[in-house]
N, C-alpha and C positions, 0 to 999 in steps of 0.2 A: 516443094513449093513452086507454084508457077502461077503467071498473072489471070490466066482466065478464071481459075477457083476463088484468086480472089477478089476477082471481076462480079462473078456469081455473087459470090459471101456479101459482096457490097451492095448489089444489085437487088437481092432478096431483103436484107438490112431495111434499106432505105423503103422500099413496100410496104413492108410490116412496120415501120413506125408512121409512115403516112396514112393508114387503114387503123391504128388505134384510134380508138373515141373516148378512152375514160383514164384516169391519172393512173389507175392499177396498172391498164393494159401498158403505159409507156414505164412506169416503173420494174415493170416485168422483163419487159425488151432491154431496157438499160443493164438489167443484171445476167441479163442473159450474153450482150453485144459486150459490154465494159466491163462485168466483175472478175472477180480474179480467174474464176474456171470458164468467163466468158469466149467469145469468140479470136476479140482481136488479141486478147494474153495467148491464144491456142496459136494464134500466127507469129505472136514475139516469141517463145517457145519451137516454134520449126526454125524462124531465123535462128538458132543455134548452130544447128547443122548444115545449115547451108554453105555451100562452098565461100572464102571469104572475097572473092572477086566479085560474089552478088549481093552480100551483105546489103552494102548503104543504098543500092540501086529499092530491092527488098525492106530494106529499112526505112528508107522515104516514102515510099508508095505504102506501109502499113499504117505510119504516122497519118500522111493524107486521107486515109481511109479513115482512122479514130476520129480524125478533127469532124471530117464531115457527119460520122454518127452521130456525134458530140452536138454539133449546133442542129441538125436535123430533130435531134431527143429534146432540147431545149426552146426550140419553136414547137415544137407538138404540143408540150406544157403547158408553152403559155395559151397557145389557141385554143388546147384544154379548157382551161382556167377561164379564158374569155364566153366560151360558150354554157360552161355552165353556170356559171354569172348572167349568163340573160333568160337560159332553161331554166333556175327559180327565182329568177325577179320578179317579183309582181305589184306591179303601181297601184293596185286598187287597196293594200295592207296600208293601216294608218303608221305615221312616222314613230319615232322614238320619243317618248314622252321627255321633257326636258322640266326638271324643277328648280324653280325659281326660288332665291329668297324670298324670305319676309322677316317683317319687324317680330323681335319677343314681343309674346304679350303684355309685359310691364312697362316698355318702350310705347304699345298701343296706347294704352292706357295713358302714360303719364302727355302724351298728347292730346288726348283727348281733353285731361284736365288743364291741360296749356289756353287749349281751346276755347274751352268756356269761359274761365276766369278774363280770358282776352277780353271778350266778345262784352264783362261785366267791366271792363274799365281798368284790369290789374296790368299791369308789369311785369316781368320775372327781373328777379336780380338773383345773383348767382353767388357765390363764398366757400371759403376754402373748408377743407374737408379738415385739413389736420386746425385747432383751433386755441386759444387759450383758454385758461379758467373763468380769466376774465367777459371773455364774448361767450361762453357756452354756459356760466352759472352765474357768477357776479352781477352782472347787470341785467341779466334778469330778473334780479330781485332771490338771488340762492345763492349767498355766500357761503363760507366753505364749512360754519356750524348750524345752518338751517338743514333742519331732518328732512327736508324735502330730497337733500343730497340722495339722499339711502336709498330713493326710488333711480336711480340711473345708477347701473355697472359700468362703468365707465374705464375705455382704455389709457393707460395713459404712456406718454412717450419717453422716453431717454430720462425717465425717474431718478431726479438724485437727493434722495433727503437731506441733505448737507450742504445744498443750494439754497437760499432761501426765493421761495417761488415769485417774481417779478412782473407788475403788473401793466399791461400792457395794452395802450390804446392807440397805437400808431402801424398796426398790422404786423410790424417787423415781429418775427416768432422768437422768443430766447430758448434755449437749445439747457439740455443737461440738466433739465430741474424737472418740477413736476407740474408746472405750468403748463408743461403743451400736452394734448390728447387728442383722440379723434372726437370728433362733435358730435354729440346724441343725438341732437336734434336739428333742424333748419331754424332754427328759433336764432338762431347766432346773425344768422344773414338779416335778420331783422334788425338787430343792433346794429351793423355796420350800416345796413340800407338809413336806417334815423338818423346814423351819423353825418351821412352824406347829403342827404333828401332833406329839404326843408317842406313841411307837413304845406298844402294837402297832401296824401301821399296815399296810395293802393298798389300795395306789389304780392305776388309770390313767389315761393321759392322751393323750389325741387330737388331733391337732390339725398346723396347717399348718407348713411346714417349709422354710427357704430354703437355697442352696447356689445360687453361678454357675457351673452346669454346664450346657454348649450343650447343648438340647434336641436325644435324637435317641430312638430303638424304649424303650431303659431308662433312659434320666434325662432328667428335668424340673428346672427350674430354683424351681419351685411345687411342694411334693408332700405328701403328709401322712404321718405315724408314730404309732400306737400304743406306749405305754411302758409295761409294769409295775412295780410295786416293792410289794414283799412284807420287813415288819421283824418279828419277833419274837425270843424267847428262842429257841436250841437249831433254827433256820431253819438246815436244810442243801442241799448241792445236789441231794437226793433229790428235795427238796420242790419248787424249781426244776423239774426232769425231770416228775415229776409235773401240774405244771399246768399244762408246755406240751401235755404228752401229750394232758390234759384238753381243753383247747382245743381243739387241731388235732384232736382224733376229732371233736368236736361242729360244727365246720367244715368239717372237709372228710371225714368220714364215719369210723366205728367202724373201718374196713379200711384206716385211713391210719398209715405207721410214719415216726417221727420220728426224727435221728440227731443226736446232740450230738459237735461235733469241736473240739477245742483252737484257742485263737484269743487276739487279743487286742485289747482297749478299756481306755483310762485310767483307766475307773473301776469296772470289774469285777476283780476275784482269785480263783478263777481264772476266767478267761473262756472261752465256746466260740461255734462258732458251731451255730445251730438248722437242720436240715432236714428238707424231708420228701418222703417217698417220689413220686418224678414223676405224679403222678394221672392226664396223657396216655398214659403207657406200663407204668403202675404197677410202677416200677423195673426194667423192662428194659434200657433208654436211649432213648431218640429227640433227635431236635434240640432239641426245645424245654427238656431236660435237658443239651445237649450231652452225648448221650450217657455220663453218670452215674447217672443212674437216681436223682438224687436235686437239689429246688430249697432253695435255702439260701433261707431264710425270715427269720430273726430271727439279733440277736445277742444274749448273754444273761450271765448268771455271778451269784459271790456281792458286793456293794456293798465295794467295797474301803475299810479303816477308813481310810485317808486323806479319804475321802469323809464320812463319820461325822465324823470330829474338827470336818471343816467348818461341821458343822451344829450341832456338841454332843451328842452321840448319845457312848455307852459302847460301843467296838466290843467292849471283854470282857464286857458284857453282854447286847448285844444283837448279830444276824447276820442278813442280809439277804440276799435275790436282786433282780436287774434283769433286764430284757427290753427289746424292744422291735425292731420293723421295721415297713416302708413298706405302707401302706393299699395303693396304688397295684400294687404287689407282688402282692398275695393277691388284690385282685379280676383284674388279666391270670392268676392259676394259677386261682383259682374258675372263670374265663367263657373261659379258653382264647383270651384276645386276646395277641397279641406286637406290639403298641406302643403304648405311653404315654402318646402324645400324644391318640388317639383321645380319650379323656380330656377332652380339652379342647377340641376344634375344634368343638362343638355341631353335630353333625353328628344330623341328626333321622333319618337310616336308620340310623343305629350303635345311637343310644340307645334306637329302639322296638324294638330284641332284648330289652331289660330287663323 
C-alpha cells in the first residue's frame, strides 16, 4: 500500500462520478467505490498487512478518502434528480384535477323545497325525531284503537308493557314505557308548532322519518317528509289546490298538471290524494307511472277540527289545509332514479351524476 495508488484510486473515483449523468450510472459507481468487494473495503483489507507503525497514518488517509466518495456520490444524486426534474417538466400539461365536494341530492332537493315554500309565505319549524304517542297519533286525531293505526309500522322505544303509557304534552319524553317512538311522520311538528303559534300561521317541516318497513326500490326504513300547514280565517280548499299547483310548477316546471283525488287520513276532512302528471312520459303512461299517466306525490286536505280542539284552536273560527309527502319521492321523479336505496349506499358513481 502506498499513497500514490491511492492518490490515483481517488483521483480516477472522483472523475467517474462527476461524468455520471443518470441515477443507474451513480448507483453503479457506488457499488463498485463502497460495496463490500468495492474499492475502499479492497484498501481496509491491505491495511491488514500493513506494517503496524503505518496503520493509523493509512487508516486516516482511507477514511478521508470514503467520506469524500461518500459526499461527492450524494451531490451527484441530488444534481441527478435536479435535472431530470426539469428534462420532463412540461408547463404546457394541464394540473391535477382536484374534486370538490357537493351536496347529496336529497340535501339539493330538500332546498329547493325550503326554497319555495319560503318564497309562498311558510316558515320551517323543526321537532324532535324521537316523539310521543301522543304528538305522533293522539292528536292527530288516531288514538290508539282507530284502524288507521295499522297503516304506520311503527318503532317504538324502551317498550315496557307493565308501564302504563303516560300522556304527555309538555315535551319532557317519559322513558321505559311504550309511549316514546321514532315519529312517522312530520305531522307531529305540526302539533307542537299549533301549540306554540297562535293562528294566522304557514310553516313547514322537513325532516327525517321512521317506519319498519324492509328496505326494498320504494321503502326505506330511514326516509324524510316535507309537511305543510296553512291556518287562517275563511282558508278553503281552493287555497290548498292553489299552492300545491304553485309548488309543483316551480319544481317541476310551468308545463307540469296536478290532480287532487278523494282519499283518506285521520287528520284531514276532507282529504285527497296529490298527483302529478308522469314527467317521463308527460301523461301518456309508461312503467315508471304504471302506466296512469300520473305519480301520486303528496297527501293533503283541510285540518280536521278534531285536530284544532287538540291544540285549542276555534275550528268555527279559524280553517286550515295540511300537506305533506316523502323527500325521497320527488328527488327518484325530479332525477328519474327507481330505487331508494341508491340513496344511501354512498356509492361515489351514482352521486357524481349530481
Amino acid at each position: 500500500m502506498n499513497k500514490e495508488n491511492i492518490a490515483i484510486l481517488t483521483q480516477t473515483a472522483l472523475a467517474q462520478i462527476k461524468s455520471a449523468k443518470t441515477d443507474a450510472e451513480i448507483y453503479s459507481l457506488k457499488i463498485k467505490l463502497l460495496g463490500r468487494k468495492g474499492e475502499i473495503n479492497k484498501l481496509y483489507d491491505e491495511l491488514k498487512s500493513t506494517p503496524d507503525k503505518d496503520k493509523p497514518l493509512f487508516g486516516k488517509l482511507i477514511n478521508e478518502i470514503r467520506n469524500k466518495i461518500t459526499s461527492a456520490l450524494d451531490e451527484a444524486t441530488t444534481n441527478t434528480n435536479k435535472s431530470e426534474k426539469k428534462e420532463f417538466f412540461d408547463p404546457t400539461l394541464p394540473g391535477r384535477k382536484i374534486d370538490f365536494g357537493k351536496l347529496h341530492p336529497l340535501t339539493t332537493i330538500m332546498n329547493e323545497v325550503r326554497g319555495i315554500f319560503s318564497k309562498l309565505g311558510f316558515q320551517e319549524s323543526t321537532g324532535q325525531e324521537i316523539e310521543t304517542e301522543y304528538y305522533n297519533f293522539e292528536a292527530l286525531n288516531t288514538p290508539a284503537d282507530h284502524p288507521a293505526r295499522d297503516m304506520q309500522s311503527t318503532f317504538y322505544i324502551n317498550c315496557n308493557p307493565d308501564i302504563t303509557p303516560v300522556e304527555n304534552r309538555t315535551g319532557i319524553l317519559p322513558v321505559n314505557n311504550c309511549d316514546l317512538l321514532l315519529r312517522t311522520h312530520t305531522s307531529a311538528v305540526q302539533i307542537r308548532a299549533m301549540e306554540k303559534i297562535k293562528p294566522p300561521l304557514s310553516i313547514i317541516a322537513i325532516g327525517k322519518c321512521y317506519r319498519s318497513d324492509p328496505p326494498d326500490a320504494t321503502h326505506s326504513p330511514v326516509f324524510h317528509q316535507v309537511e305543510g300547514l296553512m291556518i287562517d280565517e275563511n282558508i278553503t280548499f281552493k287555497n290548498l289546490k292553489a299552492i300545491l299547483e304553485l309548488f309543483f310548477k316551480e319544481l317541476f316546471g310551468n308545463d307540469i298538471k296536478i290532480r287532487l283525488t278523494p282519499s283518506y287520513f285521520p287528520f284531514t276532512e276532507p282529504s285527497a290524494e296529490v298527483s302529478v302528471a308522469c314527467i317521463m312520459c308527460k301523461g301518456k303512461g309508461c312503467a315508471i307511472c304504471k302506466k296512469t299517466g300520473w305519480l301520486e306525490l303528496f297527501g293533503a286536505g283541510m285540518v280536521d277540527p278534531n285536530v284544532f280542539k287538540a291544540v285549542g284552536i276555534d275550528s268555527e273560527k279559524w280553517t286550515g289545509f295540511a300537506f305533506g309527502g316523502g323527500i325521497e319521492r320527488i328527488a327518484m321523479i325530479k332525477y328519474g332514479i327507481d330505487d331508494i336505496r341508491l340513496f344511501y349506499e354512498n356509492d361515489i358513481n351514482f352521486l357524481n351524476q349530481f
